[in-house]
VEXPA-74787 format. One record per residue (C-alpha): x, y, z. Coordinates in steps of 0.2 Angstrom, whole numbers, plus 5000, padded with zeros to 4 digits. Each point is the difference from the previous one (the first is absolute). Layout:
! residues N
ATOM   east   north     up
ATOM      X       Y      Z
...
***
This chain:
! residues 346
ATOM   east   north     up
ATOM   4765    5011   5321
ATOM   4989    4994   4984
ATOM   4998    5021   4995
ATOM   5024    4997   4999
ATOM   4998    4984   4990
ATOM   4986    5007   4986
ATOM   5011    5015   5002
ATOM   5017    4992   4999
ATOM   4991    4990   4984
ATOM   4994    5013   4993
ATOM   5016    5009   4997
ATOM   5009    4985   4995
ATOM   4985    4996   4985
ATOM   5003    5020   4995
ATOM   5020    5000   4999
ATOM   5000    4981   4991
ATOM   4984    5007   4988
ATOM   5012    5017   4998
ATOM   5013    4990   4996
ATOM   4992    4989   4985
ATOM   4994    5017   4995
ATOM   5016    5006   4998
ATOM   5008    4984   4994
ATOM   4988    5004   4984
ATOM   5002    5016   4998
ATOM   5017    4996   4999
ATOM   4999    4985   4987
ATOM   4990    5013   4991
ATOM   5014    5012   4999
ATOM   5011    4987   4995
ATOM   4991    4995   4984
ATOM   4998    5017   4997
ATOM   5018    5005   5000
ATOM   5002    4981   4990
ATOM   4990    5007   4985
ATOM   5005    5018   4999
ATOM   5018    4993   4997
ATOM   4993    4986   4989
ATOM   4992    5016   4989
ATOM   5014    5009   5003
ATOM   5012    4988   4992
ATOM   4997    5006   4983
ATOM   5002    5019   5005
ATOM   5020    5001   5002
ATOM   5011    5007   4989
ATOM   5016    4990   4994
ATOM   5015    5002   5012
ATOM   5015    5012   4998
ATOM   5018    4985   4994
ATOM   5002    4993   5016
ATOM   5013    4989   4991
ATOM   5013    4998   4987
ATOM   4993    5001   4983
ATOM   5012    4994   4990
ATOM   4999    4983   4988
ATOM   5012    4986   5007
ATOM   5010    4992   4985
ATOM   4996    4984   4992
ATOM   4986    4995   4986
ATOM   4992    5014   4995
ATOM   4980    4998   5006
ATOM   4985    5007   4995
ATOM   4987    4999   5012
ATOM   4984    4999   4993
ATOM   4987    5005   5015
ATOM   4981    4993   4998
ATOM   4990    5011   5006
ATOM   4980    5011   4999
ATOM   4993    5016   4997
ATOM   4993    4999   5015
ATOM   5018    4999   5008
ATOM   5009    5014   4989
ATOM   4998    5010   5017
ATOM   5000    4989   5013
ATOM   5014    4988   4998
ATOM   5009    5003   4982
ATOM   5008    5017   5009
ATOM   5008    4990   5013
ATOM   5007    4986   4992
ATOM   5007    5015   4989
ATOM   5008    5007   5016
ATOM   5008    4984   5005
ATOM   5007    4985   4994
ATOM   4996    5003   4982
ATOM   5013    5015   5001
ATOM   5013    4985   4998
ATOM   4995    4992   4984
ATOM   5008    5004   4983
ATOM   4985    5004   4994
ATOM   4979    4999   5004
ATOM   4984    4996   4993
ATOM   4983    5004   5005
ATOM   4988    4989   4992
ATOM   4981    5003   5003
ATOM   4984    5000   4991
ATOM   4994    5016   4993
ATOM   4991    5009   5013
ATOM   4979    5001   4998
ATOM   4994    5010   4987
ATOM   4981    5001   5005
ATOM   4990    5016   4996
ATOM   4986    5007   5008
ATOM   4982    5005   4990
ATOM   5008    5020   5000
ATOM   5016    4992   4990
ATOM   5011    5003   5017
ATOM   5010    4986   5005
ATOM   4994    4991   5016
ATOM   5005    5002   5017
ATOM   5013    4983   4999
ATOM   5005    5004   4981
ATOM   5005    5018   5006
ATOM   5008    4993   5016
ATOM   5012    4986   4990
ATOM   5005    5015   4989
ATOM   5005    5011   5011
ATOM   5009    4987   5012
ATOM   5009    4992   4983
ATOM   5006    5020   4996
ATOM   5006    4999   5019
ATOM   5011    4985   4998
ATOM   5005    5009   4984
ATOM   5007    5013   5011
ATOM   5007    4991   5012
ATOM   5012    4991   4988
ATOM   5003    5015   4990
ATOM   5017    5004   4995
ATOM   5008    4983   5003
ATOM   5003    4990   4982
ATOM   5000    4984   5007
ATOM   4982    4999   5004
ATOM   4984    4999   4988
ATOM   4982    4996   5002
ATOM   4993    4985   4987
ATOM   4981    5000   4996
ATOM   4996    4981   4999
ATOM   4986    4988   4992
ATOM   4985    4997   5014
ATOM   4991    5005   5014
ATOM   5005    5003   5018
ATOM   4990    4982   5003
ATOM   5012    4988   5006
ATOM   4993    4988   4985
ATOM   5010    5010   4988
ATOM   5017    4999   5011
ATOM   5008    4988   4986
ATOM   4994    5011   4984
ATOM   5006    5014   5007
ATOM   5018    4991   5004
ATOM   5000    4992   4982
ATOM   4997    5018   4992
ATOM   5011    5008   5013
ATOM   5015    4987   4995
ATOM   4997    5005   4982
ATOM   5001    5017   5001
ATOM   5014    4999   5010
ATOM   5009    4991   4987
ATOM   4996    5010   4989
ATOM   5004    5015   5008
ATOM   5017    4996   5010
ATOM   5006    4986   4989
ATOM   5015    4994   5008
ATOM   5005    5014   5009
ATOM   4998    4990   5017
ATOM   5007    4984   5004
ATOM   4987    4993   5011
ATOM   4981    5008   5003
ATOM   4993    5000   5019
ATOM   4982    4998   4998
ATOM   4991    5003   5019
ATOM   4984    5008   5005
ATOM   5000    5021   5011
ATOM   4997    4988   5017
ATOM   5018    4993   4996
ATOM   5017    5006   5008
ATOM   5018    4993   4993
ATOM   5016    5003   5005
ATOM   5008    5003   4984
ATOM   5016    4995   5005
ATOM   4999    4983   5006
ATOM   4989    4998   4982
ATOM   5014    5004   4991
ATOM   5013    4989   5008
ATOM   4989    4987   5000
ATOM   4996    5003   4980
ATOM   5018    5005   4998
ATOM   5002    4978   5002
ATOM   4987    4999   4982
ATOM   5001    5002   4985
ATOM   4988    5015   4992
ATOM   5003    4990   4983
ATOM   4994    4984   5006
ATOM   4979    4998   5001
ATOM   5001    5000   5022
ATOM   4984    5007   5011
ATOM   5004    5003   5019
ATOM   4989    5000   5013
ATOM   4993    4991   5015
ATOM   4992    4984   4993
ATOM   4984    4991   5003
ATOM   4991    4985   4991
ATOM   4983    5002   5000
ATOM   4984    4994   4987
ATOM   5012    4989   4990
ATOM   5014    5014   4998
ATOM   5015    5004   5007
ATOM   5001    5020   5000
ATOM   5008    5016   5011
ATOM   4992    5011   5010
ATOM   4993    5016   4991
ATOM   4999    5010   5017
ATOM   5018    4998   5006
ATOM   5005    5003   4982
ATOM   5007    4991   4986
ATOM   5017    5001   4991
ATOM   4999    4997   4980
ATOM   5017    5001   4991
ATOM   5003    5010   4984
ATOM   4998    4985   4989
ATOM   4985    4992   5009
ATOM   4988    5017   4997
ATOM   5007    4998   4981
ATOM   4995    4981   5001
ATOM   4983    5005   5006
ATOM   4995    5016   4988
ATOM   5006    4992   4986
ATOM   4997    4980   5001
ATOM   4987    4999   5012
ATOM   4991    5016   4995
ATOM   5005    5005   4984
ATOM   5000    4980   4991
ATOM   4986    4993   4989
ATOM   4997    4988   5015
ATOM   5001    5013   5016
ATOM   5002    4985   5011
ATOM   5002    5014   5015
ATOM   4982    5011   4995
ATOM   4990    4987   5015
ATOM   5014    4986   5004
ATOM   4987    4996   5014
ATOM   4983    4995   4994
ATOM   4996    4991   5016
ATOM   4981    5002   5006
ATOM   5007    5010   5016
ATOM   5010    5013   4989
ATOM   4986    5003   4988
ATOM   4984    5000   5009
ATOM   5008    5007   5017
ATOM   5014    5011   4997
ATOM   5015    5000   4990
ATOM   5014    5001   5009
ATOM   5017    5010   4991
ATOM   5013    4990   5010
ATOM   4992    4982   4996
ATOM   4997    5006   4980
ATOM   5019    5005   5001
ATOM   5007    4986   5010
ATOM   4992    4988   4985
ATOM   5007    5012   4986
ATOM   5017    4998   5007
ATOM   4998    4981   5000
ATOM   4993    4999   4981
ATOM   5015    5010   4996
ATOM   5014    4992   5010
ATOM   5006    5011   5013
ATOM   5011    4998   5014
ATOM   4989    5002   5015
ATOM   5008    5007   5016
ATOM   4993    5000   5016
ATOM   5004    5015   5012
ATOM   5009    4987   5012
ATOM   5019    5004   5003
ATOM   5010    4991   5012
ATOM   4985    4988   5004
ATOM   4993    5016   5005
ATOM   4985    5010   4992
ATOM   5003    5020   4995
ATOM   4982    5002   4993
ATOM   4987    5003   5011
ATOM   4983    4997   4992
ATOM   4989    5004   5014
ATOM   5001    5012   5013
ATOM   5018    4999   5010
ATOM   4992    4996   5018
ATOM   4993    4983   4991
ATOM   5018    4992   4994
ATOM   5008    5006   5018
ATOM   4986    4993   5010
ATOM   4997    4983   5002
ATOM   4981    5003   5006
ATOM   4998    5013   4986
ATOM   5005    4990   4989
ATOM   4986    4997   4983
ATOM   4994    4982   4998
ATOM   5000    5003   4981
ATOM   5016    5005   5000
ATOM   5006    4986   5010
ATOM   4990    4988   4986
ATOM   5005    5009   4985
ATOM   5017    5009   5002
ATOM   5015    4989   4991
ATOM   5013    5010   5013
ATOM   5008    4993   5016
ATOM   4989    4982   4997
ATOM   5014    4994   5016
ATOM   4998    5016   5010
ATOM   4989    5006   5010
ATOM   4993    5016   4993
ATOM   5004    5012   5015
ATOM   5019    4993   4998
ATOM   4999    5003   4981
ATOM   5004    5021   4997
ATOM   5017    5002   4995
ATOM   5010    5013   5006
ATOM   5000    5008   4982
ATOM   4983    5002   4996
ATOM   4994    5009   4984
ATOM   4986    5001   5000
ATOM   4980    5004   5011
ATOM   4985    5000   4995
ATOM   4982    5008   5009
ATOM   5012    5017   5005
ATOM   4991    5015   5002
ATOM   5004    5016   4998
ATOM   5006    5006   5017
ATOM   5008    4983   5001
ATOM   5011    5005   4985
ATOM   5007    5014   5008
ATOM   5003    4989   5017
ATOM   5010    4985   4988
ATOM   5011    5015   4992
ATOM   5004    5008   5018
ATOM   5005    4984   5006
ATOM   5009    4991   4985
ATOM   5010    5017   4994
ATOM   5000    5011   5017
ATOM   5000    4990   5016
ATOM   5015    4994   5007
ATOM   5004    4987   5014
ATOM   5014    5002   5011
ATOM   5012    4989   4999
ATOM   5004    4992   5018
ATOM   5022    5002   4995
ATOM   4997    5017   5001
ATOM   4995    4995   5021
ATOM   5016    4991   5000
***
């Protein structure tokens, strides 16, 4: 009888130590099949039209797209492919890729890699007018974000003049739907100095988000090139000369935000209907209640009465934090899903 129990014990001790055995094996095949799709996120060619291509009417746009060298490959393509396709017109702006040279005179490894994947992104928007590539003031360091906006506004002036009425400035991470932008700028005036966006107050300022994207009309990128840039006084160069902004970092959107008040713009919030249509941080966080940031319950100016899982509108514009793959996911379901609608049961 004792010889069945150590027996019977025995077993049991070998299935349940089989069992934790396989369980990490397991978890170990799960992280490795977690981060071959991580790498392999940057691997994928852009995606055949999945959707209608065509630019809505309304106020003609220029989107002008932040973005890398190190993201000519990996995301530029994509937003190419997508929702971009609907602007009237659309502006990479990026520092010059690294020019660093090895001992033989060859360039480096990174300085041949930007190059290359800069002549990609060439390629992949070759052929279509409406789209250019703008080398910038700066580094890739997020420190230079607002020298390479205040260089990138000038150019831009320079170059397109008045040939849009309203500039849609957003980062490669940033999806729109173009054509609940343009209803909602349809409502402004382009000659009038307006910014649009979703609006915090933060280190003094009132300012919109730069990751959801920011709407400046025709006459407010003239207001800023030539009287906050191009004046004796350049009241716009550093609006912000707060410790935080100089010794931390300086942020683009708080610099702007304080430009556009030194100015006298009309500020618009992205709230429509009570309702908020850009979404600054990822779309989970404003739908969510638990998921919802701190800082952006602190900080955000939108839906003060509301709580913030009750806030999306049902004509959003904007998302910020998209990837890629989730580009292609938004254009399948805003352009080629369908629900049925329960009449037809009926």
């Amino acid at each position: 009888e004792k010889r069945l129990v150590f027996v019977g014990g025995f077993t049991l001790g070998l299935v349940l130590c089989s069992l934790l055995v396989l369980s990490a094996w397991w978890s170990n095949q799960e992280d490795a099949l977690l981060h071959s799709l991580k790498k392999k996120k940057v691997d994928f060619k852009p995606s055949p039209v999945l959707s209608v291509r065509e630019v809505p009417p309304g106020p003609r746009i220029l989107c002008v797209i932040g973005t890398y060298p190190s993201n000519f490959r990996s995301k530029d393509p994509h937003v190419v492919a997508t929702w971009t396709s609907r602007c009237d017109s659309v502006v990479f702006i990026t520092p010059a890729p690294t020019k660093e040279y090895r001992d033989d005179g060859y360039l480096t490894e990174k300085s041949w890699q930007e190059k290359k994947d800069l002549e990609y992104l060439w390629e992949v928007i070759r052929g279509d007018m409406r789209y250019n590539i703008l080398e910038v003031a700066g580094t890739a360091a997020r420190n230079d974000l607002y020298l390479r906006l205040k260089d990138g506004l000038i150019k831009i002036w320079h170059l397109y003049g008045d040939t849009f009425d309203f500039i849609f400035k957003c980062d490669d991470d940033t999806y729109v739907i173009m054509e609940n932008l343009k209803k909602r700028l349809s409502q402004l005036d382009p000659n009038k100095r307006i910014l649009l966006g979703a609006a915090f107050f933060d280190q003094n300022t009132k300012y919109l988000s730069g990751g959801a994207g920011t709407a400046i009309s025709k006459a407010g990128v003239k207001a800023i090139v030539e009287e906050g840039l191009g004046s004796n006084s350049v009241p716009c160069e550093l609006p912000v000369q707060t410790e935080q902004q100089i010794k931390w970092q300086i942020d683009d959107d708080i610099q702007l935000g304080e430009c556009a008040k030194i100015l006298n713009f009309q500020i618009y919030s992205s709230e429509y209907d009570g309702k908020m249509t850009f979404f600054p941080f990822p779309l989970e966080q404003h739908l969510v209640a638990s998921l919802t940031e701190n800082w952006w319950i602190q900080h955000s100016l939108e839906c003060r009465e509301t709580p913030s899982h009750q806030c999306p509108s049902n004509y959003p514009i904007t998302f910020h934090y998209v990837s890629p793959q989730e580009m292609y996911k938004l254009e399948y379901l805003l352009y080629v899903a369908r629900v049925f609608n329960e009449e037809l049961f009926h």
